[in-house]
PAVOTOR-350655 format. One record per atom (N, C-alpha, C): z, x, y. Coordinates in steps of 0.1 Angstrom, whole numbers, plus 2048, in hexadecimal, padded with zeros to 3 digits. Example, Ala and Ser with C-alpha at 12.3 -4.5 7.8 and 13.67 -1.06 7.14 Angstrom:
BEGIN
84E8847C784E87B7D384E8847DF8478807EA8478897F584F881800
This chain:
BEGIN
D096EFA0DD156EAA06D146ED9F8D226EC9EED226F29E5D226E89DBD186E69CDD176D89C7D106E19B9D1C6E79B3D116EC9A8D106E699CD196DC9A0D196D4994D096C9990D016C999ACF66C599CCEC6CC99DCE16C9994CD86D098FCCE6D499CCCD6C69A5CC36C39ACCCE6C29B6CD46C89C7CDE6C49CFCD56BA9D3CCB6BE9D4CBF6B19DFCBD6A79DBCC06A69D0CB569C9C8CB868B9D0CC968A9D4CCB67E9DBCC36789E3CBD6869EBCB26819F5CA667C9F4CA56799E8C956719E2C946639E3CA16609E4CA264E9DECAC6489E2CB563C9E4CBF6369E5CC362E9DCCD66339DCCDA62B9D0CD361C9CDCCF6159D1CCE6059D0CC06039CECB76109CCCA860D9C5CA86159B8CA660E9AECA46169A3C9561F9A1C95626997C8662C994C78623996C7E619991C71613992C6C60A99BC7660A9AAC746029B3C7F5F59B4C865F49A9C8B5E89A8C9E5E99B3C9F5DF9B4CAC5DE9BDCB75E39B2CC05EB9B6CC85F09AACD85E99B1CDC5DE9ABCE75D79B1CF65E29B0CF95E39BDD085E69BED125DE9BCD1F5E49B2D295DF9AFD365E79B6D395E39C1D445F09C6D4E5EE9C0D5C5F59BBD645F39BAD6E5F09C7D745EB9C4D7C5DF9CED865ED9D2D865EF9DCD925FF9E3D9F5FC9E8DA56009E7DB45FE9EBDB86109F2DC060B9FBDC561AA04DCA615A11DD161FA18DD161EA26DC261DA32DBB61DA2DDAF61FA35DAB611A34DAB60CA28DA65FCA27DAC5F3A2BDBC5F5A2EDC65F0A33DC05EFA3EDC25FAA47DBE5FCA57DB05F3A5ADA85F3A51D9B5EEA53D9E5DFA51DA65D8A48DAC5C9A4ADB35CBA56DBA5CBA5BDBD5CCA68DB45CAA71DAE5D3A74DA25D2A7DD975C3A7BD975C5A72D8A5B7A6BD935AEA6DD9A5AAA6CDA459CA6FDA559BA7DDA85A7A85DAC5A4A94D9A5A2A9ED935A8A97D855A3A9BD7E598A97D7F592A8AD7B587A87D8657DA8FD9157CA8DD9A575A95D92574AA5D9157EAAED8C57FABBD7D574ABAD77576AAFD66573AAED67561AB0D7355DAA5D72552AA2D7E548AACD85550AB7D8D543ABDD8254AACBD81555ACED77557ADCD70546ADFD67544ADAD5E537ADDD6752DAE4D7652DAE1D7E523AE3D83522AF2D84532AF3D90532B00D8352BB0DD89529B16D86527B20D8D52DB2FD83530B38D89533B47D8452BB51D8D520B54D8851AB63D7E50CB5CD8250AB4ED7B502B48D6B505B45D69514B43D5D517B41D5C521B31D58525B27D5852FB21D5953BB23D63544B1CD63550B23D57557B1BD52552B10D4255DB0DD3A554B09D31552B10D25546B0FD16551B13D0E54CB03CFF553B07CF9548B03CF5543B13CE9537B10CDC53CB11CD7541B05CC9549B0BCBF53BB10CBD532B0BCB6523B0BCB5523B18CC0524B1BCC051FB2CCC352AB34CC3537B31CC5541B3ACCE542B3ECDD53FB39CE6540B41CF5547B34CFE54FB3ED05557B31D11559B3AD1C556B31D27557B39D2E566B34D3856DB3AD3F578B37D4A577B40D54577B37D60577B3BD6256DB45D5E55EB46D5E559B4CD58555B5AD4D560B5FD44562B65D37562B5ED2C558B69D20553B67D1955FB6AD0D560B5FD0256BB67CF455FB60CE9562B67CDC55EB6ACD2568B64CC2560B62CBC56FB60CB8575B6ACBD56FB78CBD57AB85CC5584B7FCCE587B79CD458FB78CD5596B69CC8598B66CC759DB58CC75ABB5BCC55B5B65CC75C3B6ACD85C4B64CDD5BEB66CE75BFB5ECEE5BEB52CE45B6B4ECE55B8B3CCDE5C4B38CD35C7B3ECCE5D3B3BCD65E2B3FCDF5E0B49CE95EBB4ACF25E9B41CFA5E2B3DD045DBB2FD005E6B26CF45E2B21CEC5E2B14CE95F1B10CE85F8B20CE7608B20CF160EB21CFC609B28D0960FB27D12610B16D0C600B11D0F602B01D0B60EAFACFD610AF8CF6616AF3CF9626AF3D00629B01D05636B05D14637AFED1A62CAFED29628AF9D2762EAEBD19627AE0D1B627AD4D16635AD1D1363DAD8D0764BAD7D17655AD7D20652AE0D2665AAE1D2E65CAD8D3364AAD6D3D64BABFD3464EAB8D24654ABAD23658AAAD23666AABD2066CABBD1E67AAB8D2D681AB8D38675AB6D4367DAB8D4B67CAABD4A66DAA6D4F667A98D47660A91D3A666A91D3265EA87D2B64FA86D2A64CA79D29637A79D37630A7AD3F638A82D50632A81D4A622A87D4361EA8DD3F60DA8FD3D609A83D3460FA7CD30604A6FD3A602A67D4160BA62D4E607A59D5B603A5FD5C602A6CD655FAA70D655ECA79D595E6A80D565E4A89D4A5DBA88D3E5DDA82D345D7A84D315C8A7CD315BDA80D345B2A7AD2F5AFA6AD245B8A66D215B9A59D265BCA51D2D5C8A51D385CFA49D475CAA4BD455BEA55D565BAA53D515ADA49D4B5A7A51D46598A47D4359CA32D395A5A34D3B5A9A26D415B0A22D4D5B8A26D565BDA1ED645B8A1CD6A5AEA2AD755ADA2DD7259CA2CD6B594A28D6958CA28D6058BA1AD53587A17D4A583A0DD4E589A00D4F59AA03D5359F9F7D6659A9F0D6C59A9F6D7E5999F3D7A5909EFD6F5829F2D725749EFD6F5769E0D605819DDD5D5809CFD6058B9C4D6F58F9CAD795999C3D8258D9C0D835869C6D8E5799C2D895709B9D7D56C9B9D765629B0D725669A7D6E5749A2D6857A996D6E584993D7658B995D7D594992D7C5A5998D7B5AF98FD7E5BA991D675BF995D635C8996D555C9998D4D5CB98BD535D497FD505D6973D515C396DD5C5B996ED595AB969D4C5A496ED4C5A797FD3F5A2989D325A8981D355B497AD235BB975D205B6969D2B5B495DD2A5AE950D25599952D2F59595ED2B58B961D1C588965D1959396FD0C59496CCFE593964D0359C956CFE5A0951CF8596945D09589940D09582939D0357893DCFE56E930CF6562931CFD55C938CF554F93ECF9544945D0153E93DD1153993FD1952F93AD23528944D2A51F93BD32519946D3C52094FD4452A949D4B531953D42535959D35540957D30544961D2953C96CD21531969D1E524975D2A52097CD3651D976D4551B97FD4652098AD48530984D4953B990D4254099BD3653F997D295419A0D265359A9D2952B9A2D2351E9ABD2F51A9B9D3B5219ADD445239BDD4652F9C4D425379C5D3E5419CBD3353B9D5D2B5389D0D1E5329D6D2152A9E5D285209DFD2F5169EBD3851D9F5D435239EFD4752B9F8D445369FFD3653E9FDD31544A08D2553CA0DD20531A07D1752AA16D1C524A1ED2D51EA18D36516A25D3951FA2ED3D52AA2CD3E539A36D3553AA3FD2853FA36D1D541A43D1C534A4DD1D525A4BD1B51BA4DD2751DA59D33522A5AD3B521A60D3552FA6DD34537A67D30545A6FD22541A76D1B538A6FD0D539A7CD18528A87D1E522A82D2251AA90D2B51EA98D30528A94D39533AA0D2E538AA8D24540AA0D1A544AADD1553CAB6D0E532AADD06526AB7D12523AC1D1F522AC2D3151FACDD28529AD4D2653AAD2D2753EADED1753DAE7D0D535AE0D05534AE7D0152BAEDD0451CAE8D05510AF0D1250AAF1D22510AF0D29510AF6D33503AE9D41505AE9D464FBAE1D484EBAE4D404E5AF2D404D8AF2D344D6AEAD284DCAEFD1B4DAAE8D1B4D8AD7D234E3AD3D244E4AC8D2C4D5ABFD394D1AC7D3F4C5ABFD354BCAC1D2A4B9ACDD244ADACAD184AEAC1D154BBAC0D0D4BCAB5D124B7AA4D1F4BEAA6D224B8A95D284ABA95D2D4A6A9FD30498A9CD2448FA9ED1B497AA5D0D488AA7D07487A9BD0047BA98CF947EA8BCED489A8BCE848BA80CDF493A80CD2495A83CCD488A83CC4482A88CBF484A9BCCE484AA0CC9487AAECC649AAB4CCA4A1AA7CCA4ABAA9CBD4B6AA2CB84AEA9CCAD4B1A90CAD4C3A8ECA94C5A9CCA04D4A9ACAA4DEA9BCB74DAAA7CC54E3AA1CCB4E2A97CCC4DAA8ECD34D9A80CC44E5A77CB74E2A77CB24ECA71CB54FAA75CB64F7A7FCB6507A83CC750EA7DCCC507A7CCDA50AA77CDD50CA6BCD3503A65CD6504A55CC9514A50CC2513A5BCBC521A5ACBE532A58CCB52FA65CD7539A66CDC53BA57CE6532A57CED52CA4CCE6535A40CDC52EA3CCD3538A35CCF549A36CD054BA3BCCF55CA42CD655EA3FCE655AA43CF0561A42CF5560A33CF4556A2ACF6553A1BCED560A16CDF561A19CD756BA13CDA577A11CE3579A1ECE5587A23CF458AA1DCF9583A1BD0C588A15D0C582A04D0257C9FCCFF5789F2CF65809EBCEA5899F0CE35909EBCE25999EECDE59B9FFCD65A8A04CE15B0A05CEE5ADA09CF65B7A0DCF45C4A13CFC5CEA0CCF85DDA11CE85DFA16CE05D7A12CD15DAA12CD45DDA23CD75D3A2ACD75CEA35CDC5E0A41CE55E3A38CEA5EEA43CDC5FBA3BCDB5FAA2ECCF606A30CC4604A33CBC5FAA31CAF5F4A31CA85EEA42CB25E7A45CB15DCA53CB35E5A5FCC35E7A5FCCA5F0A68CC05FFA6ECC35FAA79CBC60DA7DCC6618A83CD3613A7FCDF61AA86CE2625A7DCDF623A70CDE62FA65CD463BA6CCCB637A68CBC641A6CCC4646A7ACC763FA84CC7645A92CD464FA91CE064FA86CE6654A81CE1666A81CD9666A78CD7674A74CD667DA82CCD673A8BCC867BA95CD8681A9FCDE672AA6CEC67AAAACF4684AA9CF6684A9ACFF68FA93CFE69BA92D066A0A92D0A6B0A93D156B4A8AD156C3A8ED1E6C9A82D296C4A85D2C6C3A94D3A6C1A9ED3E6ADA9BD356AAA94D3669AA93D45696A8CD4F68EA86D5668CA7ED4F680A77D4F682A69D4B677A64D51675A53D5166AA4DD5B66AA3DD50675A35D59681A32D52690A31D5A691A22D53697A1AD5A69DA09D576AAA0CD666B0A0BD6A6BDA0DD666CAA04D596CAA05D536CF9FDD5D6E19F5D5D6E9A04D616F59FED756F59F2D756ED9F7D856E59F2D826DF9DFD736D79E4D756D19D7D6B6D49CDD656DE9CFD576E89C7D5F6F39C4D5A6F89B2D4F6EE9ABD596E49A5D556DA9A2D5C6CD99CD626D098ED686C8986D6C6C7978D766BD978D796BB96BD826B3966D946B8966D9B6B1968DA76B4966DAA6B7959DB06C794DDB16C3940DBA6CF944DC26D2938DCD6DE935DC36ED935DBA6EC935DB66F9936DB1702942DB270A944DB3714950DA770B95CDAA70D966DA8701971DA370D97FDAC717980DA971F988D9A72198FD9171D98AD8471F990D7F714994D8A70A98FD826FC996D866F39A2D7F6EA9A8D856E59B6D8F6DC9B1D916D79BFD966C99BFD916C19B9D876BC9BCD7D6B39B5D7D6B29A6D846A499FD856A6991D7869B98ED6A69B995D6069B992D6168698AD6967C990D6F66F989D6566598BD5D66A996D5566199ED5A6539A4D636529A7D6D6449ACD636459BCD636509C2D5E64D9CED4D6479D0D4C64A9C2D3F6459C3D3E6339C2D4B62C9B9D496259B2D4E61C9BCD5761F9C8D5A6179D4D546139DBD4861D9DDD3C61E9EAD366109E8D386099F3D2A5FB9F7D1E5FF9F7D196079F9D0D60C9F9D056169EDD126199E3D0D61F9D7D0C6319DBD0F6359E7D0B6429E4D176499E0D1665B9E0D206649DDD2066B9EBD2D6689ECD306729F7D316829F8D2F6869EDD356909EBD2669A9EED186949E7D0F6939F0D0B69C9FED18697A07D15699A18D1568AA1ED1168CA2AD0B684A36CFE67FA2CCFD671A30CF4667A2BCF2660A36CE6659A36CDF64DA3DCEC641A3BCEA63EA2DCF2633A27CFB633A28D0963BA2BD15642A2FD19637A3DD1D62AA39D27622A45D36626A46D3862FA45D4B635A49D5562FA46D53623A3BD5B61BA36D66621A34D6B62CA2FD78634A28D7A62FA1DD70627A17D7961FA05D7862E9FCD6E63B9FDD6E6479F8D7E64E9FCD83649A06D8B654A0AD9864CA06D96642A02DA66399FDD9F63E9EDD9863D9E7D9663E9DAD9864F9D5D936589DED976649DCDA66669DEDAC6659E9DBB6669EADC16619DFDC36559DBDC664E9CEDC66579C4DB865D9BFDB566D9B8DC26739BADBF6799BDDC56889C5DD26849C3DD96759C4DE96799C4DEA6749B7DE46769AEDE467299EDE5680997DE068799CDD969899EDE46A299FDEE69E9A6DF66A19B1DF06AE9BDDE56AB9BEDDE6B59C7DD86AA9D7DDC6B39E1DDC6AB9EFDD46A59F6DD469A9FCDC968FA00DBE697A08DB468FA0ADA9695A12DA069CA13D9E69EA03D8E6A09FDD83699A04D8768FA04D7B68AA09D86681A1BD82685A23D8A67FA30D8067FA3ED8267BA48D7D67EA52D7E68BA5AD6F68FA57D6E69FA61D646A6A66D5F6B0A6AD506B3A6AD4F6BBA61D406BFA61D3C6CBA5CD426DBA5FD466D7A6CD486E6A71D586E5A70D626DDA6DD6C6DCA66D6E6E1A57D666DFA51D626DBA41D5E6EDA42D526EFA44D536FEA41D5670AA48D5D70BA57D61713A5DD6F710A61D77706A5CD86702A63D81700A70D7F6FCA75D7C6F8A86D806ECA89D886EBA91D8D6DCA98D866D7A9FD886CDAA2D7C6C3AA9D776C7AB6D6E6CAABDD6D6CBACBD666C2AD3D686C5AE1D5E6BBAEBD576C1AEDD486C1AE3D3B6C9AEAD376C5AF8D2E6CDAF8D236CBB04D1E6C0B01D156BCAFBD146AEAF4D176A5AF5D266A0AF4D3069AAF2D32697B01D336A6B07D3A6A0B18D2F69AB21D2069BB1ED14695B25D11689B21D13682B13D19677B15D22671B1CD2E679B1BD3A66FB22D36671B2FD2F677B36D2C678B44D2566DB48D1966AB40D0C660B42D18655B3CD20653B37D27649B33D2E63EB3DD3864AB43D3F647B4FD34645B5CD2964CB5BD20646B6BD1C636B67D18632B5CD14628B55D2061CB5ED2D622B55D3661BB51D39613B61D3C61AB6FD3E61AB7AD36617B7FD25615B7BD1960CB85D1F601B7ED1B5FBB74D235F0B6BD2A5EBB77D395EBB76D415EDB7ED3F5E5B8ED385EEB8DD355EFB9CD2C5E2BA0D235E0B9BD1A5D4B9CD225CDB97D295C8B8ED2F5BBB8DD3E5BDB98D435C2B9AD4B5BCBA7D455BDBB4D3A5BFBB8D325BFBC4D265B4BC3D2B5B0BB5D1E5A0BB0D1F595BBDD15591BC7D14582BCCD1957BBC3D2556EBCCD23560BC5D14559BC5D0F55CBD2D02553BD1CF755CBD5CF255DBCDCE0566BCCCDB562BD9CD6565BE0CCA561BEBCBE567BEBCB4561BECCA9564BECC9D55DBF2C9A566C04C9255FC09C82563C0CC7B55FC0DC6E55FC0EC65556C19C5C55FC1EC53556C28C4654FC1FC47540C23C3853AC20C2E542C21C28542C12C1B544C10C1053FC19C09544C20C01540C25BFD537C39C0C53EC3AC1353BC48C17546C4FC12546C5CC16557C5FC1F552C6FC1C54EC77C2454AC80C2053EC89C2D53BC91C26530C9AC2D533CA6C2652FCB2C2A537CC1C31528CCDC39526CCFC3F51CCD6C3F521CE2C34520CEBC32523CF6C3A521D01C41514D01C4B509D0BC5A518D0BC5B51CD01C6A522CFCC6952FCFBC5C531CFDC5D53FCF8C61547CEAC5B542CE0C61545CD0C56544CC8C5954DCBFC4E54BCB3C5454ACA7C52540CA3C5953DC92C4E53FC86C59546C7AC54547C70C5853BC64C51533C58C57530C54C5C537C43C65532C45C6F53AC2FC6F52EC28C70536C1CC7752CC12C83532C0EC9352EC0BC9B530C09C9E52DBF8CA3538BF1CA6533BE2CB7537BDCCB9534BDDCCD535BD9CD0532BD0CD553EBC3CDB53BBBBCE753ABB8CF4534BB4D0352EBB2D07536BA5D0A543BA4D11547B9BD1B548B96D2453AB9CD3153DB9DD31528B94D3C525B8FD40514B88D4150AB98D46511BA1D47507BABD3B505BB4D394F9BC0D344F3BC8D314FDBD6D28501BDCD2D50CBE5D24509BF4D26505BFDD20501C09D1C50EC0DD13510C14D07518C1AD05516C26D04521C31D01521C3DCF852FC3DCF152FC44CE6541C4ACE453FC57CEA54FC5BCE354FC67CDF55EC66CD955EC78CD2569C77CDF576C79CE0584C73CE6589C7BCE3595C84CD759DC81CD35A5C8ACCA5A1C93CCA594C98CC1592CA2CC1584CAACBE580CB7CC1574CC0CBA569CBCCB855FCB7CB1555CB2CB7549CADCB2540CA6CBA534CA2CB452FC93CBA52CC89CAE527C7BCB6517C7FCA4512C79CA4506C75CA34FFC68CA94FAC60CA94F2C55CA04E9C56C954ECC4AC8A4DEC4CC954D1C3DC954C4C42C9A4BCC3CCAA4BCC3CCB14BDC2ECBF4BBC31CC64C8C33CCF4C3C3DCD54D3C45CDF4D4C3CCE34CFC30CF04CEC27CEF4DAC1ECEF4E5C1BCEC4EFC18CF84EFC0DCF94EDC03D064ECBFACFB4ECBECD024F9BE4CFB500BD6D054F9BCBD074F3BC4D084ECBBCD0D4FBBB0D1C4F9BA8D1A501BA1D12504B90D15513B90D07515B87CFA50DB87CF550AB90CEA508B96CE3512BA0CD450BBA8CCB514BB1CC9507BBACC450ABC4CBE502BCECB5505BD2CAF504BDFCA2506BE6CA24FBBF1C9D505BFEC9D4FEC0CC8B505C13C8B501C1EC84504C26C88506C37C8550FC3AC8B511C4BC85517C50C83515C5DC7B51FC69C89528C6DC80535C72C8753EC7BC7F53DC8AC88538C97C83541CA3C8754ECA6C82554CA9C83560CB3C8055DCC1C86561CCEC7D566CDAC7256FCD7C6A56FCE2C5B573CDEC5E581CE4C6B584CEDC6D597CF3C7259CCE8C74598CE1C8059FCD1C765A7CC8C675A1CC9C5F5A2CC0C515ADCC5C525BDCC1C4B5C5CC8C415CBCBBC425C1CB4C375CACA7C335BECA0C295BFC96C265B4C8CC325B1C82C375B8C79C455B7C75C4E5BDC79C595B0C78C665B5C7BC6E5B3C6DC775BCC6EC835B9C5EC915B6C68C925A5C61C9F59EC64CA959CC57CB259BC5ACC059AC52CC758FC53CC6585C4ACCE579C4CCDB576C40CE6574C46CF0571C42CF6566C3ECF6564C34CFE559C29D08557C2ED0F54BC30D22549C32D2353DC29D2A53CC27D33533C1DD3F531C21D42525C2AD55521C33D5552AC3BD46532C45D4D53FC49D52549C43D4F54DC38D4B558C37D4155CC2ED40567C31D3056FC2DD33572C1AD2656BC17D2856BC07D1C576C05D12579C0CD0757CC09CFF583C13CF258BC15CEB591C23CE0591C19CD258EC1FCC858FC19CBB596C24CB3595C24CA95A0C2AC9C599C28C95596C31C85594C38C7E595C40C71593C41C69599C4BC6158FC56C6458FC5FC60585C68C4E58BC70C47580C6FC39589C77C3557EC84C32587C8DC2A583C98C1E58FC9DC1A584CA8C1158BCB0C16599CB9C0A5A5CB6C0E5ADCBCC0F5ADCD2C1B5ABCD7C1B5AACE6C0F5B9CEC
């Protein structure tokens, strides 16, 4: 890339804007961005914070449609119960994501972080606007800074203060909604405090985290914390699109003045794109770790440019192989081996949850019991234990029989076989067999679940006798 305006092109690579020489935290002041891109990006942050904060509310069938009760193992989706029987499925979820999020970077970059990821909406679209409103412009926020403690400045700060720990205070009891659910939650805040001791700590703990983290640490959080930068470098490619400074367009740099210009770029060298960045870097630079695709560079360059009267998109979304060969975007090889492992992903997913049991079954022969021979009848019974899970809000009656084979089961105790929902049960039962059925030490039998008549379920075990 072409950067001759810089003595050292590398030299960025030594250090991050937000540590100074001597180790110390070097505070960012962004300027506050205005454009189409920031537009677009309120939009989006509104209609997702919106989703974040009424979701807990809705209900289906009088259940929550997104409940993660880790405490108790139990998590709702879309209205459907899953168990940690069924954490093979969060683990497919979790890999299907991962393939989801692999594919947007190797195709558009950190387009999640600057649009999308709850950190970057909360602190930019929320924490930050509040403290563009309360203290003014970023240059007033740095002098504010800078100045002694007085009354205006304790005024402003101390409300600031309140109003981002009443925030976090509100954002950690939305989460705790989607984990113990919004009844749990109103009797929490209307009970006194007293009967809740160790959830109210743990809340005001949150509470805290999240004040720490939109009050101080900020940006730290996406360079420092985050591993989605670092995992960044590795995805990308030339073929990537990502918020790119148009280097051959706007090299070598200079100033806009009346004298011959002909040898200079675009780039009238203002540093605005610098002075927008949340994270302090220069785009112009390249591809960075620190680089969340915010576009506040690309609304602050545009803005440039039509002051200039010279055309937007110095700095815009593109690749490398755009930027110095004119090349339009393509679907690499790359690109299409994800979307392949994407779509197999996508369709097991799929597939297991509409082929999900209402009720789990799971049977097993007593430990330590191997058969018994009813001489009078001719039969040898094994005994099971029976374990059934209800993954469904309603009540669900239970019947098994055998189906590949002549015999009869017995219910030890109550023959009432009814799963209670989101609950488990547990039974005990003999199997007979006739004793001519039985030509080996094990046999594998199939017993079938019904529910009203019909079959909810087929489960699979091994019956042992004496060899005839």
């Amino acid at each position: 890339m072409k950067r001759e305006n810089q003595k050292n092109p590398e030299s960025f690579r030594d250090s991050v804007a937000t540590i100074d020489e001597s180790g110390r935290r070097n505070w960012i002041y962004p300027t506050q961005p205005f454009g189409r891109f920031y537009n677009y990006r309120k939009y989006v942050s509104y209609l997702l914070l919106a989703i974040l904060f009424v979701t807990p509310f809705i209900r289906v069938n009088g259940r929550p449609l997104f409940l993660f009760d880790i405490l108790e193992g139990r998590f709702i989706l879309f209205g459907k119960i899953f168990w940690p029987q069924d954490f093979f499925i969060f683990g497919l979820t979790m890999l299907t994501l991962i393939v989801l999020l692999v594919l947007f970077t190797v195709a558009f970059g950190r387009i999640f972080c600057g649009w999308i990821c709850p950190q970057t909406i909360f602190m930019e679209m929320v924490f930050r606007r509040i403290e563009y409103w309360l203290e003014g412009s970023a240059s007033k926020i740095r002098l504010r800074d800078q100045a002694p403690w007085n009354w205006e400045k304790i005024r402003i700060r101390v409300s600031k203060w309140v109003i981002f720990f009443g925030l976090s205070f509100i954002i950690s009891n939305i989460l705790l909604a989607y984990i113990i659910g919004t009844d749990k939650l109103y009797n929490i805040v209307t009970a006194p405090v007293s009967q809740h001791l160790t959830g109210f700590i743990a809340m005001m703990v949150f509470t805290g985290v999240f004040f720490f983290i939109y009050l101080w640490f900020r940006e730290q959080i996406c360079i420092v914390v985050c591993p989605y930068g670092r995992l960044q470098g590795v995805m990308l490619d030339r073929n990537s699109i990502v918020v790119a400074y148009d280097y051959e367009r706007g090299e070598p740099r200079g100033k806009v003045s009346k004298k011959e210009t002909e040898n200079l770029g675009d780039c009238i060298d203002c540093h605005l794109c610098v002075k927008v960045c949340p994270t302090g870097i220069d785009i112009r630079n390249g591809t960075q770790m620190e680089c969340v695709n915010c576009t506040a560079c690309i609304d602050a360059c545009d803005s440039i440019m039509d002051k200039v009267n010279r055309p937007r998109g110095l700095i815009r979304y593109a690749s490398e192989e755009n930027i110095a060969h004119k090349k339009p975007f393509r679907f690499s090889a790359r690109l299409k081996a994800y979307s392949v492992a994407l779509f197999a992903l996508t369709a097991m997913l799929f597939f297991i949850l509409l082929s999900r049991p209402d009720v789990e079954t799971r049977v097993m022969r007593v430990s330590g019991q191997l058969y018994h021979i009813q001489e009078e009848e001719g039969t040898i019974s094994n005994l099971f234990n029976l374990h059934l899970v209800n993954k469904t809000f309603s009540d669900i009656p239970i019947e098994i029989e055998l189906l590949d084979r002549e015999g009869r089961i017995e219910i030890i105790g109550d023959k009432d076989l009814t799963v209670k929902g989101e609950s488990s049960t547990q039974a005990t039962f003999f199997i007979y067999l006739p004793r001519e059925q039985l030509d080996r030490r094990s046999t594998s039998l199939k017993i079938g679940i019904f529910s009203e008549g019909e079959q909810v379920g087929t489960t699979k075990t091994n019956f042992l006798s004496p060899v005839n």
